[in-house]
BAFI-3210 file (N, C-alpha, C; in Angstrom, 3 decimals, decimal comma, padded with zeros to 6 digits):
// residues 192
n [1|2|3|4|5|6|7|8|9|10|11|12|13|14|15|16|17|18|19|20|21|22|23|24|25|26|27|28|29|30|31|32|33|34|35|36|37|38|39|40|41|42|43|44|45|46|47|48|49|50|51|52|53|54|55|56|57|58|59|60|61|62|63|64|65|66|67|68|69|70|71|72|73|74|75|76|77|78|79|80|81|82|83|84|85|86|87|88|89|90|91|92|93|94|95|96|97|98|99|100|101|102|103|104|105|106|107|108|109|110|111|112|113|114|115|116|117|118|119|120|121|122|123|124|125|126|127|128|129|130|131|132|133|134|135|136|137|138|139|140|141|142|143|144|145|146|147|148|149|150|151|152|153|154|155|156|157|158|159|160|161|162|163|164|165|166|167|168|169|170|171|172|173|174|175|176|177|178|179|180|181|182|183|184|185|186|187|188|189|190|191|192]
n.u [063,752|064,246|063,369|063,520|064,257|062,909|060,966|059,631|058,218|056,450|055,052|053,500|052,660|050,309|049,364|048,121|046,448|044,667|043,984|042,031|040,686|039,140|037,946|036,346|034,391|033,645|032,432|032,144|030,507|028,145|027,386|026,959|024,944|023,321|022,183|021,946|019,210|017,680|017,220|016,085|013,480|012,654|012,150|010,053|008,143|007,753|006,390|004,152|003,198|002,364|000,569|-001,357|-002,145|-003,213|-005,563|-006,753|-007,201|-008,759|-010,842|-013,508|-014,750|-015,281|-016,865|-018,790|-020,149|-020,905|-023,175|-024,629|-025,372|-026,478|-028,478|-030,296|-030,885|-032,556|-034,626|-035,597|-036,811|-037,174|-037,757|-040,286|-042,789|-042,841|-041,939|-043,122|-044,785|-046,988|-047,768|-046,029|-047,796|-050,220|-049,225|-049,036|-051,184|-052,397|-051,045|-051,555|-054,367|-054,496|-053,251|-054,437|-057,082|-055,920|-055,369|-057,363|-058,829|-061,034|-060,871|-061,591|-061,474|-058,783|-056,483|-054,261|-051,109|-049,950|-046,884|-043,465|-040,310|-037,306|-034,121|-032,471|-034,308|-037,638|-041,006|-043,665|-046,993|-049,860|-052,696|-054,727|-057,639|-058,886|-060,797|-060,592|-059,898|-057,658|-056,060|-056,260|-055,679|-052,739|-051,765|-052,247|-050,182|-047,806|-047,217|-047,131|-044,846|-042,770|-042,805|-041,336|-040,843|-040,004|-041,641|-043,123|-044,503|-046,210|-048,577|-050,334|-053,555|-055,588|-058,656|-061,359|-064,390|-066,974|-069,788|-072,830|-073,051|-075,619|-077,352|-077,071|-075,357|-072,124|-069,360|-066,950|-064,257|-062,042|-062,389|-063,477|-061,646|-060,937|-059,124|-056,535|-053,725|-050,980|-049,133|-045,792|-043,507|-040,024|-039,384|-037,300|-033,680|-033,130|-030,718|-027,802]
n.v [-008,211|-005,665|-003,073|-001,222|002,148|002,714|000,736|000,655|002,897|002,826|000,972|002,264|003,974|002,592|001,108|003,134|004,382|001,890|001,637|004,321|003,312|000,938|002,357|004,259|001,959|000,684|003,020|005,616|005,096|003,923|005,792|007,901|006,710|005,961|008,632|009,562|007,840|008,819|011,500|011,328|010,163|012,402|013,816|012,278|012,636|015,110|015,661|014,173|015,250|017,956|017,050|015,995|018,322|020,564|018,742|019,290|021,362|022,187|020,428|022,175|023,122|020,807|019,717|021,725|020,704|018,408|018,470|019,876|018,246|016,462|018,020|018,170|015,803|015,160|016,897|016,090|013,756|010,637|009,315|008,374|010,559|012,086|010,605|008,502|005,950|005,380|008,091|008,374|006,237|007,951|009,795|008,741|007,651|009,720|010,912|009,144|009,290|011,977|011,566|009,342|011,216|013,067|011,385|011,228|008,378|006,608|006,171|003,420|001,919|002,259|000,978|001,224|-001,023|-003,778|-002,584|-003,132|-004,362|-004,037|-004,804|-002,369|-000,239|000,610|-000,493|000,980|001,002|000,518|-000,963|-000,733|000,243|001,035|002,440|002,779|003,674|001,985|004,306|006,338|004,744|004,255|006,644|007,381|005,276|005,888|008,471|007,591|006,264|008,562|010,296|011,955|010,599|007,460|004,980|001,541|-000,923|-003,197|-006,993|-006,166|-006,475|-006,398|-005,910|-006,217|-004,570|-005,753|-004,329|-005,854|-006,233|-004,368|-005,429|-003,193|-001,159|000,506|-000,926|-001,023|001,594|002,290|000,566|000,709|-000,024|-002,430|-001,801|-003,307|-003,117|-003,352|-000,859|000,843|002,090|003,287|004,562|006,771|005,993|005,539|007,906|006,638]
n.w [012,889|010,873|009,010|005,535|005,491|002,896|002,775|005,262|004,934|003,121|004,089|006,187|004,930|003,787|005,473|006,781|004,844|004,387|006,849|006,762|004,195|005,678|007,792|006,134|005,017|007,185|008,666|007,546|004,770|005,580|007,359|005,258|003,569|005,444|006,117|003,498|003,210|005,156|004,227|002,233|002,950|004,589|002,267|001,029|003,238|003,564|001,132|001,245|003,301|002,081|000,439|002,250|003,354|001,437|000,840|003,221|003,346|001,064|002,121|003,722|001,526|000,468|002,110|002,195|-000,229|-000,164|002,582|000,562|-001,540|000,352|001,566|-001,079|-001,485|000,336|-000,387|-002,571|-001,963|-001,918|-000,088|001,724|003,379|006,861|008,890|011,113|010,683|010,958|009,795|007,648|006,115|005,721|004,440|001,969|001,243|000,644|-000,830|-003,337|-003,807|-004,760|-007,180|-008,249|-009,175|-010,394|-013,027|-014,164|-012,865|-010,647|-007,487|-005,459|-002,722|-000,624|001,608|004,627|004,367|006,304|008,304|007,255|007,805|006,521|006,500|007,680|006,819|006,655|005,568|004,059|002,824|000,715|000,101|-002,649|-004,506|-007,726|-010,279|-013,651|-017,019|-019,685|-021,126|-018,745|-016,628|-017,271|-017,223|-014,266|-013,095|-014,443|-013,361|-011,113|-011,114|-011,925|-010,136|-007,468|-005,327|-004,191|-005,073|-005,400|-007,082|-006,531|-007,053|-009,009|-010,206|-013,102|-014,642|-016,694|-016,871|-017,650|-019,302|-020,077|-023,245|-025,382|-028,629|-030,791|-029,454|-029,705|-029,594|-027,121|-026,887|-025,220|-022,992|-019,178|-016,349|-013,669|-010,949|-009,167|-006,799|-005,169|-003,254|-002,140|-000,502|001,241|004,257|005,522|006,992|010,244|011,613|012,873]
ca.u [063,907|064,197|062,877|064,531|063,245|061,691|059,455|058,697|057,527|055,687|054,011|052,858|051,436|049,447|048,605|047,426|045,836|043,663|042,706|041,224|039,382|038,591|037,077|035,168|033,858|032,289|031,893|031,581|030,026|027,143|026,462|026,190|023,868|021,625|021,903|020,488|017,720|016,890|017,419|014,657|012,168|012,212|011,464|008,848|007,290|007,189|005,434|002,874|002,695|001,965|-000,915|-002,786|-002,498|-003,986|-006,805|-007,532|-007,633|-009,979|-011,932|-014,329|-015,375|-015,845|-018,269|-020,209|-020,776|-021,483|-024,172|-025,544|-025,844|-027,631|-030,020|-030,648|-031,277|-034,036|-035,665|-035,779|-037,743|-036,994|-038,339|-041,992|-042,321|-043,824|-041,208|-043,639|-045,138|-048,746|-048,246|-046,113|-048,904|-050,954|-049,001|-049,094|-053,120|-053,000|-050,537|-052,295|-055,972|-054,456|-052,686|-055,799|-057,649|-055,410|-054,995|-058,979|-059,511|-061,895|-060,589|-062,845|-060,928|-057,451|-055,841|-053,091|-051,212|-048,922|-045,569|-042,738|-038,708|-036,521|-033,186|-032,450|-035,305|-039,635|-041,213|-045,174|-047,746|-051,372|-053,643|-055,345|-058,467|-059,722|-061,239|-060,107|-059,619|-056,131|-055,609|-056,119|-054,244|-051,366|-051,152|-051,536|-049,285|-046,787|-047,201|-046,467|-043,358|-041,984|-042,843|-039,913|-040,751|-040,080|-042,679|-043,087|-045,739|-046,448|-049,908|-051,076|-054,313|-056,137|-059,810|-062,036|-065,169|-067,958|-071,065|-073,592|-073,198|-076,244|-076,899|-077,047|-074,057|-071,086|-068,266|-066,028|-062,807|-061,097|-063,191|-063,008|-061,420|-061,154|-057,256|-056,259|-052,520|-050,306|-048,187|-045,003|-042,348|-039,644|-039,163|-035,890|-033,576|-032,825|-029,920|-027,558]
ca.v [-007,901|-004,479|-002,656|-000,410|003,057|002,966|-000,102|001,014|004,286|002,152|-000,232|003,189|004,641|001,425|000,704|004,407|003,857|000,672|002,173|004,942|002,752|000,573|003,526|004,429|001,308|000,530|003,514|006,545|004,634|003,696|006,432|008,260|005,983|006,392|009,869|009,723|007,178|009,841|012,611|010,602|009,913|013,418|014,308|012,147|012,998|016,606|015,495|013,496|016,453|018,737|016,630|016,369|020,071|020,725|017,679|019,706|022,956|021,408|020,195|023,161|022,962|019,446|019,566|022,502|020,260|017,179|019,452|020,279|016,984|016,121|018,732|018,298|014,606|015,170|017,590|015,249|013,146|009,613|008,472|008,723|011,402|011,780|010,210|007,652|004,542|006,459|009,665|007,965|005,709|009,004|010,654|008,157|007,789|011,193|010,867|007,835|009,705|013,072|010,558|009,012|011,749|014,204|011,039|010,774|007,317|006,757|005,792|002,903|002,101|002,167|000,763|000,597|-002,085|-003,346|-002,159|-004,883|-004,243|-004,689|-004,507|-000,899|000,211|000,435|-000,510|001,506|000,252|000,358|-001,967|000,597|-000,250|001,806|001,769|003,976|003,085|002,191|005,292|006,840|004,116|004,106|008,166|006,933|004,236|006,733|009,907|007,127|006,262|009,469|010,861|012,535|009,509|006,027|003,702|000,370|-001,409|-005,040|-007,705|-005,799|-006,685|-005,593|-006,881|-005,250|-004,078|-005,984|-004,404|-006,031|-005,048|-004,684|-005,609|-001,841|-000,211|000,168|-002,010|000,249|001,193|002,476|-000,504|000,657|-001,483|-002,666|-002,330|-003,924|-003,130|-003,045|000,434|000,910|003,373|003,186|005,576|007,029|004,507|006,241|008,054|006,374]
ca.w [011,517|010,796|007,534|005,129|005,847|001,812|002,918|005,957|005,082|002,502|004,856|007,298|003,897|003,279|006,555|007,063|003,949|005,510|008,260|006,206|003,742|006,700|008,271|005,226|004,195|007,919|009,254|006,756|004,274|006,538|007,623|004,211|002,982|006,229|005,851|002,449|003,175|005,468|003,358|000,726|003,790|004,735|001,410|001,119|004,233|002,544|-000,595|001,767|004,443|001,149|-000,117|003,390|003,796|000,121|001,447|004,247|002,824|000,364|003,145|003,866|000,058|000,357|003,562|001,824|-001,402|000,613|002,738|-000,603|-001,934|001,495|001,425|-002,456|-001,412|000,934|-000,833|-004,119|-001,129|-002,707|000,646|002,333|004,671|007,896|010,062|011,593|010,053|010,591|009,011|005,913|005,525|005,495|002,940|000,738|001,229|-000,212|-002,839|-004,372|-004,226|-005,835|-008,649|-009,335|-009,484|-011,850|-013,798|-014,304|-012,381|-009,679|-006,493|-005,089|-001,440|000,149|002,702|005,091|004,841|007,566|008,043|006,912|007,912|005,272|007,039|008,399|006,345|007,058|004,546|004,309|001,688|000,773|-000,734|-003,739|-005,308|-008,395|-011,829|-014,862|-018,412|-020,407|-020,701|-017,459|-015,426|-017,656|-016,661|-012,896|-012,992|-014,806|-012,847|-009,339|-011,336|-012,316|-008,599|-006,664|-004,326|-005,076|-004,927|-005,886|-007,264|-006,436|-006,870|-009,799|-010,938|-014,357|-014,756|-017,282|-016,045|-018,515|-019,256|-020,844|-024,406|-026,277|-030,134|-031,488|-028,716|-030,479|-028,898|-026,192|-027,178|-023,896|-021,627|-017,905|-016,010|-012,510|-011,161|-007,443|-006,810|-003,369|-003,885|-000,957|-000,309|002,202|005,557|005,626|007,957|011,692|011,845|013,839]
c.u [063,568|064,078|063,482|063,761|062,235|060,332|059,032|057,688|056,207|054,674|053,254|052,377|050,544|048,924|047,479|046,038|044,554|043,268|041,679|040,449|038,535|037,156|035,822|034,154|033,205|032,428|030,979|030,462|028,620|026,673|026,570|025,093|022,724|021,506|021,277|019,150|017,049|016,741|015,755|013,572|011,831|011,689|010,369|007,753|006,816|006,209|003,890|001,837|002,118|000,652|-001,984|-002,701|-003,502|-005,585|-007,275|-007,449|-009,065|-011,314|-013,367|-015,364|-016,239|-016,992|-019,290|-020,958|-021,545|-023,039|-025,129|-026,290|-026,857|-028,751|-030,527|-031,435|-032,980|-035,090|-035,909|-036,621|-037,971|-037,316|-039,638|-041,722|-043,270|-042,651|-041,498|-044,365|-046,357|-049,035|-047,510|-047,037|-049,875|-051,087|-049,319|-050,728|-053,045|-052,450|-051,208|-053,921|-056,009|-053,963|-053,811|-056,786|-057,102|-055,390|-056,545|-059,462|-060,499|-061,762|-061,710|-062,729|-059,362|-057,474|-054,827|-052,443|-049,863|-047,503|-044,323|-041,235|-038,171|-034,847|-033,373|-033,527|-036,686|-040,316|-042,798|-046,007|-048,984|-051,713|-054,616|-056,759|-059,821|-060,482|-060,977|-059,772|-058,215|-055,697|-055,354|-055,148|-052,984|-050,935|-051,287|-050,442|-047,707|-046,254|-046,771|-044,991|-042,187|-042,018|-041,461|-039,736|-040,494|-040,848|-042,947|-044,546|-046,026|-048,239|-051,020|-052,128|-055,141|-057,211|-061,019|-063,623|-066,365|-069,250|-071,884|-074,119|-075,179|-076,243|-076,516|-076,143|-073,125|-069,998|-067,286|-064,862|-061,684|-062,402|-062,775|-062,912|-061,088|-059,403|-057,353|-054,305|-051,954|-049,113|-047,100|-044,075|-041,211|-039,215|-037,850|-035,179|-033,238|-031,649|-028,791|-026,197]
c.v [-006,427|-004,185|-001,474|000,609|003,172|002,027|000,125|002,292|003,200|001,693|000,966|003,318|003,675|001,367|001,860|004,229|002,860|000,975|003,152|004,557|002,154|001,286|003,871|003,422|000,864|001,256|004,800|006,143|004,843|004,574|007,946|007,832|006,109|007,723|010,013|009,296|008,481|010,842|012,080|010,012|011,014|013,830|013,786|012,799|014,416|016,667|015,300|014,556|017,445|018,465|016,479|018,235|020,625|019,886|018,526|021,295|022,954|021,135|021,060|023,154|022,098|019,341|020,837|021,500|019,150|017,291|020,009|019,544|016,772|016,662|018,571|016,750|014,611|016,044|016,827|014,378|011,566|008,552|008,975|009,781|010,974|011,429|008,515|006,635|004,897|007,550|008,942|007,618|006,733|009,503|010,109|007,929|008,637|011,674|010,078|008,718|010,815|012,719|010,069|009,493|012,628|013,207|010,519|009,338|007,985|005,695|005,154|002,311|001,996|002,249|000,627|-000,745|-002,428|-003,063|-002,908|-004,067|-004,818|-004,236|-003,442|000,081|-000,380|000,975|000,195|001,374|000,307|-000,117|-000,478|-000,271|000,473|001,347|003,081|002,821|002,920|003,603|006,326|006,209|003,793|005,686|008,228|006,468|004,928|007,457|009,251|006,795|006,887|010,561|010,940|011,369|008,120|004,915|002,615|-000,145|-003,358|-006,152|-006,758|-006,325|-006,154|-006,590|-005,921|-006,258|-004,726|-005,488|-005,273|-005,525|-005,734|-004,929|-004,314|-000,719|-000,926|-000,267|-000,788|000,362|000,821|001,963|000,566|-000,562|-001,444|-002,928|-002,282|-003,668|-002,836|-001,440|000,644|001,676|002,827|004,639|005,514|006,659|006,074|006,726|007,498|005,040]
c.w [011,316|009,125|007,155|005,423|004,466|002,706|003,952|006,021|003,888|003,221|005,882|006,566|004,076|004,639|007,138|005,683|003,551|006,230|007,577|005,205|004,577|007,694|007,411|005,002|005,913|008,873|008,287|005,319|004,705|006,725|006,567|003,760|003,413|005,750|004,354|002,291|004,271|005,093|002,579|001,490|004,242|003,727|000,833|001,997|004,173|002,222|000,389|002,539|003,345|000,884|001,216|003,532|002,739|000,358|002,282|003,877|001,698|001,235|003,436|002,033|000,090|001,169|002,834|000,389|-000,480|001,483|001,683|-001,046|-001,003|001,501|000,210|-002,086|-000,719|000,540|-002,464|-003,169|-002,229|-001,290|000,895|003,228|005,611|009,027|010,532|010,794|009,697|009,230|008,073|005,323|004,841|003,779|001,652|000,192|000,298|-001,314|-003,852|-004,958|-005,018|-007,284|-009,314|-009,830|-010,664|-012,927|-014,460|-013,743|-011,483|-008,820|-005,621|-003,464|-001,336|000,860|002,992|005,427|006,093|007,481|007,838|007,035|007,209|005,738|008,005|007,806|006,550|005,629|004,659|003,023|001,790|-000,071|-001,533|-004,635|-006,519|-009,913|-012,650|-016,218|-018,610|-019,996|-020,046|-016,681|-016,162|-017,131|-014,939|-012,787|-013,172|-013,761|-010,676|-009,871|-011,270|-010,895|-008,015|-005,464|-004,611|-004,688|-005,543|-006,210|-006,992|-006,589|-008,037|-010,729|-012,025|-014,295|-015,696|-016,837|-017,160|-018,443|-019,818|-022,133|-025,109|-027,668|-030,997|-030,967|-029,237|-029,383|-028,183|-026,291|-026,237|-022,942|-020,258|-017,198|-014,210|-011,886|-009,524|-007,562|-005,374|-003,947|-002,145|-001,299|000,955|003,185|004,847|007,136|008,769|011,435|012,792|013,837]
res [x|x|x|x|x|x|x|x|x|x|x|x|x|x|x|x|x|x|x|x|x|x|x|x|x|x|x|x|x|x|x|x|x|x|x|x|x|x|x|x|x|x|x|x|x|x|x|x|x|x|x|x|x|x|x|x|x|x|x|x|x|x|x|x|x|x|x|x|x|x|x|x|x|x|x|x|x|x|x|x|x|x|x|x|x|x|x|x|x|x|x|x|x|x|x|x|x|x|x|x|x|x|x|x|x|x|x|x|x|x|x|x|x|x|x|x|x|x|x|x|x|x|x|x|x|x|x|x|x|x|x|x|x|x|x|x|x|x|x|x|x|x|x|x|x|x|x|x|x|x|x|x|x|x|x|x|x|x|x|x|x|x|x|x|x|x|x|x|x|x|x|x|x|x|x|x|x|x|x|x|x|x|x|x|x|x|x|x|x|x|x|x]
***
């Protein structure tokens, strides 16, 4: 069967025609499309590569503040010093006896008490045993609160101190009184 030359020139257009959508639709197609998903992953990978560079240019800032903070930390000393379980204990001996003294008590013994692990932290504590009025051991009690160190208070006893009033001594306003309390801090944990 032979074709007129119109329809066959027809049927070459068309068929030429098919092959070249053909072509497009699975080959050029395809690989437009990749080519843009990679086009729009490179340009992410820009954006991303932009913001770590800006991060790490930053960086040097960041490690001097961080360094700041650190040293600001240990010199605010919100732990015991000393290092050792001994010499905290120490310090604290000697913080407690200059507290009770600026705060007018009268420091009657302290002791070390033993050392207790509280996770990654050492815990250091002394049994305190003084006498001061209201208003002396409320300006102890304070002045261990408001301390750059943090200490705890636990087993606080209050016991006023009775004299023997006579009939003609006028009644005592600020009683002295007899105060028992455990006081602790924690070491700063090991590096590590």
């Amino acid at each position: 069967m032979r074709l007129s030359p119109r329809i066959s020139r027809f049927a070459a257009i068309a068929l030429s025609l098919g092959v070249l959508v053909g072509l497009y639709a699975f080959a050029l197609a395809p690989l437009a499309a990749s080519y843009g998903e990679t086009e729009q992953a490179i340009s992410q990978a820009r954006d991303l590569l932009d913001r770590y560079r800006r991060i790490a240019a930053a960086r040097p800032a960041l490690q001097a503040r961080l360094d700041e903070l650190t040293a600001r930390q240990s010199e605010i000393g919100i732990y015991l010093g000393g290092g050792t379980d001994a010499l905290a204990g120490a310090d604290l001996q000697e913080l407690v006896n200059k507290t009770v003294e600026a705060g007018g008590g009268r420091l009657r013994s302290i002791q070390i008490l033993p050392v207790k692990t509280d996770g990654e932290f050492r815990r250091v504590g002394v049994r305190v045993q003084m006498t001061a009025t209201v208003t002396q051991l409320v300006k102890v009690l304070y002045a261990l609160e408001a301390g750059r160190t943090f200490l705890f208070v636990d087993n606080l006893e209050v016991s006023n101190r009775r004299a023997r009033r006579r009939r003609n001594r006028p009644v005592d306003m600020d009683p002295t009184l007899l105060v028992r309390l455990d006081l602790s801090g924690y070491l700063r944990p090991e590096a590590g």
